[in-house]
C-alpha positions in Angstrom: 5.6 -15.6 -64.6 5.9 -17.5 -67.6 5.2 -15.5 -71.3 3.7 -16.5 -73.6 5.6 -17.5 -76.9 6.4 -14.7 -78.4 4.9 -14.8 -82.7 8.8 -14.5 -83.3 11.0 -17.9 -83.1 13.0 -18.3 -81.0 17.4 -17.5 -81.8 18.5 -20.2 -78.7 18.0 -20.6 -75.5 20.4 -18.4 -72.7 23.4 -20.5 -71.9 25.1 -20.5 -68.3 26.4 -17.2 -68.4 23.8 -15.5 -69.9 20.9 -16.9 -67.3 23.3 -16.3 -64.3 23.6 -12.3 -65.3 19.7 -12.2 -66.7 18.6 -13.8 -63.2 21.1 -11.2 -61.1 20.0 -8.3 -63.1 16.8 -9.1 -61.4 18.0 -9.7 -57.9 19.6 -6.3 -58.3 20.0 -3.9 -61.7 22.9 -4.8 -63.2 23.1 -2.5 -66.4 26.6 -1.2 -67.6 27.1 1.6 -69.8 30.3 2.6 -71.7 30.8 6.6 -73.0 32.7 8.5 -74.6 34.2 11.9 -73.3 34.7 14.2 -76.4 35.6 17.3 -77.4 32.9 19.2 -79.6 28.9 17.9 -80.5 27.7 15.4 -82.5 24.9 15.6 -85.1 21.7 14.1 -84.0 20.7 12.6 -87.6 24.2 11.0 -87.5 23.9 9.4 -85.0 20.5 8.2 -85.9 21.9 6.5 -88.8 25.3 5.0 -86.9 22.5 3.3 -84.6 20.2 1.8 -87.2 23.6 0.3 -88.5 25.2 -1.0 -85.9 21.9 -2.6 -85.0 21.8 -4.1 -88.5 25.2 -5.7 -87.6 24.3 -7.3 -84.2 21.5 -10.0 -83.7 21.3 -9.3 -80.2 20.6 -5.6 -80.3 17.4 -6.6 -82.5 16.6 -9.7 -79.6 13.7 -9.7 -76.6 14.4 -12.4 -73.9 11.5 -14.2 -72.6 10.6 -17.1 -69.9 9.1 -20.2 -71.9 8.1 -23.5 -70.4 9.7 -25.4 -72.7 13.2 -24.0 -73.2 13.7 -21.6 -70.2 15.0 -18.7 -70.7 15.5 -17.6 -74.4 16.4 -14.6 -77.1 13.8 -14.4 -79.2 13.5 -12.4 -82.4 12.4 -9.2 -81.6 10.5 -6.4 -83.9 12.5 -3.8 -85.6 12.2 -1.1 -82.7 14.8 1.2 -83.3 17.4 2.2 -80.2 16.5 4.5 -78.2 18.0 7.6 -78.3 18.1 10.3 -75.1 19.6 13.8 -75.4 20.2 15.4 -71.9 21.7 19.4 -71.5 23.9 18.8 -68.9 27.5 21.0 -67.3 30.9 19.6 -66.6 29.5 19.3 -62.9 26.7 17.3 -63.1 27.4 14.9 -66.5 28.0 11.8 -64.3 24.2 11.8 -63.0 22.6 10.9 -66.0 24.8 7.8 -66.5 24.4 7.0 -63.3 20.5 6.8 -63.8 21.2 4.1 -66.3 22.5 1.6 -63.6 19.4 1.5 -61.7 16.9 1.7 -64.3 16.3 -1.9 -65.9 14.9 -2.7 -69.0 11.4 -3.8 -68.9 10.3 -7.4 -69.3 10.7 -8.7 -73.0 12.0 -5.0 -74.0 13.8 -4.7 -77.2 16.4 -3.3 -77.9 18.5 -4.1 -74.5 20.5 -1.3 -75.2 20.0 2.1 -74.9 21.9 5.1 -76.0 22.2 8.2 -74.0 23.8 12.1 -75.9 25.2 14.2 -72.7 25.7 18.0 -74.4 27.6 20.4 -72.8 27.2 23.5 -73.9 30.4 26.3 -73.0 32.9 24.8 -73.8 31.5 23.0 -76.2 32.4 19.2 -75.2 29.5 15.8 -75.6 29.1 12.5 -73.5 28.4 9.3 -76.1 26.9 6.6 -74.0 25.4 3.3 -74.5 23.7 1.2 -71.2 23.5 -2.5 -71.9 21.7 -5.1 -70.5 24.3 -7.3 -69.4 23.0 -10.5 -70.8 24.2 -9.0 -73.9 26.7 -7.9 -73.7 30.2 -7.4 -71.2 33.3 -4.5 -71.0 35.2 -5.3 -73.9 32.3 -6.0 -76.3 30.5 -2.8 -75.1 33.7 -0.8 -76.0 34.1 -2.5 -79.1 30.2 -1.5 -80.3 30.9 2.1 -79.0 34.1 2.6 -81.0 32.4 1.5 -84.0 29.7 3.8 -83.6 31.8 6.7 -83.0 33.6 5.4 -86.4 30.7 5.7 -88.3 29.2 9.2 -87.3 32.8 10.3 -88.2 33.1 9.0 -91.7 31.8 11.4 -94.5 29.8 8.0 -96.3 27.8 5.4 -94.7 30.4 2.8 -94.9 27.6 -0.4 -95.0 27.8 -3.5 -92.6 30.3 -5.1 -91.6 30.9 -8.3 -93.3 30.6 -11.6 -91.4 28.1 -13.0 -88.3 25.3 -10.7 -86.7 25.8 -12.9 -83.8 28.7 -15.1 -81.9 28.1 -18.6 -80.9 27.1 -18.8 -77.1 30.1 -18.4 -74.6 28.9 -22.8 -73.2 29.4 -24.0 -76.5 32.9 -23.4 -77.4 34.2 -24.3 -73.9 37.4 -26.4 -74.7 36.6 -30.0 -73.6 38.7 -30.0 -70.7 36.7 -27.6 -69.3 33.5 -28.9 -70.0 32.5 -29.5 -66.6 29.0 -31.2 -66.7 30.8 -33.9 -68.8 33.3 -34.6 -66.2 31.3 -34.7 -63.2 34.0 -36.5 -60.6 36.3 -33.5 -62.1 34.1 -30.6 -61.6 33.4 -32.1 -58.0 36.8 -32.2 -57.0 37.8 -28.4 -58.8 34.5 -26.9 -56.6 36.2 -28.1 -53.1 39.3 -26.6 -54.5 37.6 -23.7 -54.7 35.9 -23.3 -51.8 39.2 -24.3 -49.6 40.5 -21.1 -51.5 38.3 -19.0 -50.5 38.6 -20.4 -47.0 42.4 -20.8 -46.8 42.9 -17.3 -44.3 40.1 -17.7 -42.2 36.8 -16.2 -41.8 36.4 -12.6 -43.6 35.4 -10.0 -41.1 32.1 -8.4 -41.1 31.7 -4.8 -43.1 30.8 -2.7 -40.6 30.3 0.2 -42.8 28.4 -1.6 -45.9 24.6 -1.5 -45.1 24.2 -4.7 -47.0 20.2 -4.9 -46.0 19.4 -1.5 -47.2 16.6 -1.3 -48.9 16.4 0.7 -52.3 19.4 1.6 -54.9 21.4 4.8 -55.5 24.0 3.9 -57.9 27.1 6.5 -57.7 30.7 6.7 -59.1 33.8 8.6 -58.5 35.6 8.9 -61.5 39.6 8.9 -60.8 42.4 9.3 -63.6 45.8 9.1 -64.4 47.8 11.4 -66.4 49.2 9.4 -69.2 53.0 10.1 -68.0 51.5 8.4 -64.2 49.8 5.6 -66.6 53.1 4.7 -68.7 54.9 4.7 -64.8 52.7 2.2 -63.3 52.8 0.1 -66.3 56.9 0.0 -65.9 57.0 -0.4 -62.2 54.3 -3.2 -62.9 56.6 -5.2 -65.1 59.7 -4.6 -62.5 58.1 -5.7 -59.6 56.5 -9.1 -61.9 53.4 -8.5 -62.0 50.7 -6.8 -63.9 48.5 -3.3 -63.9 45.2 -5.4 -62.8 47.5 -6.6 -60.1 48.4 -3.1 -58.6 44.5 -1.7 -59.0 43.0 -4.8 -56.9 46.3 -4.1 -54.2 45.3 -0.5 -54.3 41.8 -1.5 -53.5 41.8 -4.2 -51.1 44.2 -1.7 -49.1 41.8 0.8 -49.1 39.6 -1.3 -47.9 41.7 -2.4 -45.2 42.4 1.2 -44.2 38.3 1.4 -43.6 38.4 -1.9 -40.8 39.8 -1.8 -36.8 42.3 -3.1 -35.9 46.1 -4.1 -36.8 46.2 -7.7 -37.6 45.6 -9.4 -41.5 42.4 -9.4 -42.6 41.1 -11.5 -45.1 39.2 -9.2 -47.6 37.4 -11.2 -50.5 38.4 -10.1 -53.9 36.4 -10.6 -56.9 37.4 -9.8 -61.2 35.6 -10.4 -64.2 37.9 -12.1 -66.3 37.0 -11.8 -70.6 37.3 -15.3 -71.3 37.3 -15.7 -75.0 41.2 -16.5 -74.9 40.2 -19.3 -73.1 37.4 -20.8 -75.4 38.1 -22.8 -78.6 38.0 -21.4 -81.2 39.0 -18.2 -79.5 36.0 -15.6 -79.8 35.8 -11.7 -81.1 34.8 -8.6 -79.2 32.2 -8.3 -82.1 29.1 -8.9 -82.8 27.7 -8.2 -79.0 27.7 -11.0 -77.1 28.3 -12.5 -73.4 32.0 -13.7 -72.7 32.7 -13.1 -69.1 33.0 -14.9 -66.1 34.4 -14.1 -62.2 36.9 -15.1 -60.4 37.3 -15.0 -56.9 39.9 -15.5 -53.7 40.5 -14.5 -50.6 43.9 -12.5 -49.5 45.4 -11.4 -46.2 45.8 -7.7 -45.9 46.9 -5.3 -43.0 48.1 -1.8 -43.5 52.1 -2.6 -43.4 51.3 -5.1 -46.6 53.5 -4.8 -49.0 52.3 -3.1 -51.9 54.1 -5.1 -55.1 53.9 -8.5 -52.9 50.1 -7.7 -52.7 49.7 -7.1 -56.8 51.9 -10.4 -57.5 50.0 -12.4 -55.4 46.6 -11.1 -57.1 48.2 -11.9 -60.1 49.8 -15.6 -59.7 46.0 -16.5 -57.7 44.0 -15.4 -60.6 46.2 -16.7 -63.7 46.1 -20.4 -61.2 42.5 -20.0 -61.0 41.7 -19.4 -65.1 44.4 -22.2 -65.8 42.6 -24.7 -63.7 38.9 -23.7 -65.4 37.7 -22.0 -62.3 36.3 -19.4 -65.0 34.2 -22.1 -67.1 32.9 -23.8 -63.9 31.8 -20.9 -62.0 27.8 -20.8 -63.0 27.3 -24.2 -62.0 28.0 -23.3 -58.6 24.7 -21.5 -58.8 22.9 -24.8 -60.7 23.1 -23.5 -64.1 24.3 -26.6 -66.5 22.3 -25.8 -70.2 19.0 -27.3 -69.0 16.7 -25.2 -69.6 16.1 -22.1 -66.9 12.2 -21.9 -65.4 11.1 -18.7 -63.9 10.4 -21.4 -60.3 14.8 -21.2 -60.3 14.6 -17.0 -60.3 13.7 -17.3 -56.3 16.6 -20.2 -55.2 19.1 -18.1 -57.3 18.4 -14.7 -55.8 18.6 -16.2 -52.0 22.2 -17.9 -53.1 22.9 -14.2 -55.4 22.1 -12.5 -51.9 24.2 -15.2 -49.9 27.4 -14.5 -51.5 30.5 -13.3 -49.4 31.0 -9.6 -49.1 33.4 -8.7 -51.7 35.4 -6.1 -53.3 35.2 -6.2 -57.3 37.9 -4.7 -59.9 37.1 -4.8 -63.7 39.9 -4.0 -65.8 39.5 -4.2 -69.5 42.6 -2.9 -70.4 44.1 -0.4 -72.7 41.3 0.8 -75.6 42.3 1.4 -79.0 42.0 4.7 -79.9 39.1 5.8 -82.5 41.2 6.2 -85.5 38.4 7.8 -86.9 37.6 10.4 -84.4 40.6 12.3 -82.7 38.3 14.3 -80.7 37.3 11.9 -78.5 39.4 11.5 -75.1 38.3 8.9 -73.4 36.4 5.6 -73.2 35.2 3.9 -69.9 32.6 2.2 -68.5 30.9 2.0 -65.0 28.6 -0.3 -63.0 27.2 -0.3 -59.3 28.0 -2.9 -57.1 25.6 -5.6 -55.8 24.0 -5.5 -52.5 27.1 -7.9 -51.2 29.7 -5.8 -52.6 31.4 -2.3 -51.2 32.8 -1.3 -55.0 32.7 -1.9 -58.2 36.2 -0.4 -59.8 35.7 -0.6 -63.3 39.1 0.5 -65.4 40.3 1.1 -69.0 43.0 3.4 -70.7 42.8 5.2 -73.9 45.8 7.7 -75.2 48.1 5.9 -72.5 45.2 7.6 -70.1 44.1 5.3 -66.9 40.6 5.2 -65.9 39.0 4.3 -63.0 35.1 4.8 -62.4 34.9 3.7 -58.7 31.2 3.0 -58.3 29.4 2.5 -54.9 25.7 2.3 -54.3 24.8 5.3 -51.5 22.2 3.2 -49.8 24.4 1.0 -48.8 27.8 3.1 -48.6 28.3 6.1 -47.3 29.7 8.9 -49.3 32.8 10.2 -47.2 33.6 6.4 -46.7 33.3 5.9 -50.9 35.4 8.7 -51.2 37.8 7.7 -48.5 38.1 4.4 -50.2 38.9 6.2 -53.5 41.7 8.9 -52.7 43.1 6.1 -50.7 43.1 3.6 -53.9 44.3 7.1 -56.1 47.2 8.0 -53.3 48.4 4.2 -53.6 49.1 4.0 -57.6 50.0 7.4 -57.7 52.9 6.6 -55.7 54.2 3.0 -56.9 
C-alpha cells in the first residue's frame, strides 16, 4: 500500500541494495543483531545516555522508510523517538532465546528507530548480554559491530565524550560504484557478465534436492547454535590457512558445505550452492567507512562439487580463488539488478514479482564472515562480539562468524520450521569437528 508522505522530507530515495534487503525483509524477517558477551552489569542510565548519542551521530538511526508514488521507496526524516531499550533476567542457559526473538520480530511499517537495543542480565555470576537488532536496510555485519563497539565505548568512559566529528550519514552504496562497474551504464557489459554468471552457477550440474530442508513450511522459528574456538585453535587455523593458500573464510565455507554433504545419499560429487556476503566498501570509490550506519553489502554466489573424500584445503582454496574472481569481475555491484532493481524508483506493485523471484532462488548454504573485531579498548570486560541471523526459507544455514581476543565465533543459525534440530546440530559438530582438526 502506498503512504502517504510523511510531514518530514524526504533524506533520498533507497538505492539497489537497500530495496533488495527492505523488499526481502518482507518476504521473510531478515533482522540481524550483534551483542556483546561481558563480564559484570551495566548501568541502565548509562546506557540511556550512550544511546541518545550514538543516535545523534547516525542519520539513519533517526530515519522511517516509507512507500511513495513518486520516488519509491525512501528514508524519510523520522521524529526524535528515542531507541528502544529492553531489559530481560535471563541464566547462562537460556540467554540465546531472547536474541533469537529479535530475528523474527520485524519492525513495524514506517517504525523509527530500525534499531532496537536489547540488556540480557544474568544474575550469579554476575555476567550481561549488550545487543542491538537492526533492520537490515540500515545497516550490515561490520557497520553493526562498529555502532556496538562505540557504544560499549561510551558507557565505559567516566565523561560523555560528545559526537563524533564528521557525517551523520554515508553516501548510498549505488553512487560510489567505480565506473567500471556501473552496470546500467554499460548495458551490452552487464548482459554478457549475467550469462557468465549464471554458466557459474550451472558449470557442475543440477544441485540436488534438500531432502531434509522443509523449504514450504509455513511459519518461522529462528534458532542458533553458537560454536567457538579457543584462541590457541583460532591462531592454528589462521596459520594452516596461510600454508595451504588460502584464507579463514575459505576453511569455514569448506567446513560447511562438507557438513552439508555429510547430510545427502549417496557417494558421488554433489553440487551444493554456496552463498557469502561480501563488505564491499574496498570496492567502491572513494572507499567507504564502517561508520555512520549504513548499507554496504552485497552476495556472492557459486556452485562447488563436494563428496565426503573432498579434500579439505583444496575445497577452502577453491572457495577462495571463485569468490576473489567473482568480486574482481563486479559480480558484487551487479548482483541487484538480477532482481530488476537499477535506481528507478521502487513501487509497492514490484514487492509481489520480487518475493516470487526472492522465493525462486536456488537452495543454498550461506557463510558471513566479518572478520577479526577490534577489541573495545575502552572496556576490557567484554569477551566477545558476534552477530547472528536466520536463514531464508531457500537456505539450510546462515553461519555468521567474527573473532575478538584471537577468539573464533561462529553463530550457526537455522530456522526450526524448516530444519530439524538433530540435523542443525549434526550440521554443526560436523562443521566444529572439521576446523578443529585442520
Amino acid at each position: 500500500m502506498i503512504q502517504p508522505l510523511p510531514v518530514a522530507p524526504i533524506i533520498r530515495p533507497l538505492d539497489p541494495g537497500e530495496s533488495f534487503f527492505y523488499m526481502s525483509d518482507r518476504v521473510s524477517c531478515m533482522n540481524f543483531v550483534v551483542f556483546a558477551e561481558r563480564r559484570g552489569h551495566l548501568p541502565l542510565e548509562r546506557l540511556r545516555q550512550a544511546l541518545d548519542l550514538v543516535q545523534q551521530e547516525n542519520l539513519l538511526l533517526r530515519a522511517s522508510i516509507h512507500w511513495t508514488r513518486e520516488n519509491g521507496l525512501c528514508f524519510t526524516h523520522a521524529s526524535e523517538a528515542a531507541i528502544e531499550v529492553r531489559c530481560r533476567s535471563v541464566t547462562s542457559g537460556n540467554w540465546q532465546s531472547p536474541i533469537e526473538q529479535q530475528l523474527s520480530e520485524p519492525f513495524a511499517l514506517g517504525a523509527a528507530p530500525l534499531m532496537r537495543c536489547i540488556y540480557l542480565k544474568m544474575a550469579s555470576p554476575a555476567r550481561s548480554v549488550l545487543a542491538l537488532c537492526f533492520h537490515h536496510a540500515i545497516a550490515d555485519g561490520r557497520a553493526g559491530t562498529a555502532l556496538l563497539r562505540r557504544l560499549l565505548s561510551v558507557m565505559a568512559r567516566q565523561q560523555d565524550p560528545g559526537p563524533l566529528p564528521g557525517p551523520d550519514v554515508l553516501p548510498a552504496m549505488a553512487d560510489v560504484h567505480p565506473a567500471r562497474f556501473r552496470w546500467s551504464e554499460q548495458q551490452e557489459a552487464a548482459k554478457q557478465l549475467k550469462a557468465t554468471l549464471i554458466a557459474d552457477y550451472r558449470r557442475h550440474g543440477p544441485l540436488p534436492a534438500i531432502a531434509w530442508l522443509a523449504g514450504e513450511a509455513s511459519g518461522r522459528t529462528p534458532r542458533f547454535i553458537r560454536l567457538s574456538l579457543p584462541p590457541e585453535d583460532t591462531r592454528r587455523l589462521l596459520s594452516n590457512a596461510r600454508k595451504h593458500g588460502t584464507t579463514v573464510h575459505g576453511a569455514l565455507c569448506a567446513a560447511q558445505l562438507l557438513a552439508q554433504c555429510s547430510l545427502q545419499s549417496g557417494t558421488d560429487a554433489t553440487p551444493f550452492f554456496l552463498s557469502c556476503p561480501v563488505d564491499m566498501r574496498a570496492h567502491l570509490e572513494p572507499v567507504q567507512a564502517a561508520t555512520p550506519t549504513g548499507l554496504f553489502v552485497s552476495l556472492i554466489s557459486a556452485t562447488f562439487p563436494v563428496s565426503a573424500s573432498s579434500d579439505f584445503w583444496q575445497l577452502a582454496r577453491d572457495v577462495s580463488t571463485q569468490t576473489r574472481l567473482q568480486i574482481a569481475r563486479g559480480e558484487g555491484h551487479l548482483l541487484f539488478s538480477l532482481f530488476g532493481l537499477d535506481g528507478s524508483p521502487v513501487l509497492p506493485e514490484r514487492l509481489e514479482a520480487f518475493r516470487k523471484k526472492s522465493l525462486a532462488s536456488l537452495p543454498n548454504t550461506m557463510v558471513s564472515n566479518v572478520g577479526a573485531i577490534t577489541p573495545v579498548a575502552d572496556d576490557p570486560a567484554v569477551e566477545s562480539i558476534s552477530f547472528a541471523l536466520c536463514p531464508m526459507p531457500y537456505q539450510t544455514l546462515f553461519t555468521a562468524a567474527s573473532s575478538y581476543q584471537d577468539q573464533l565465533v561462529l553463530n550457526v543459525g537455522f530456522d526450526s520450521a524448516r530444519l530439524a534440530e538433530s540435523d542443525a546440530l549434526a550440521l554443526a559438530q560436523q562443521i566444529r569437528h572439521s576446523l578443529s582438526t585442520h
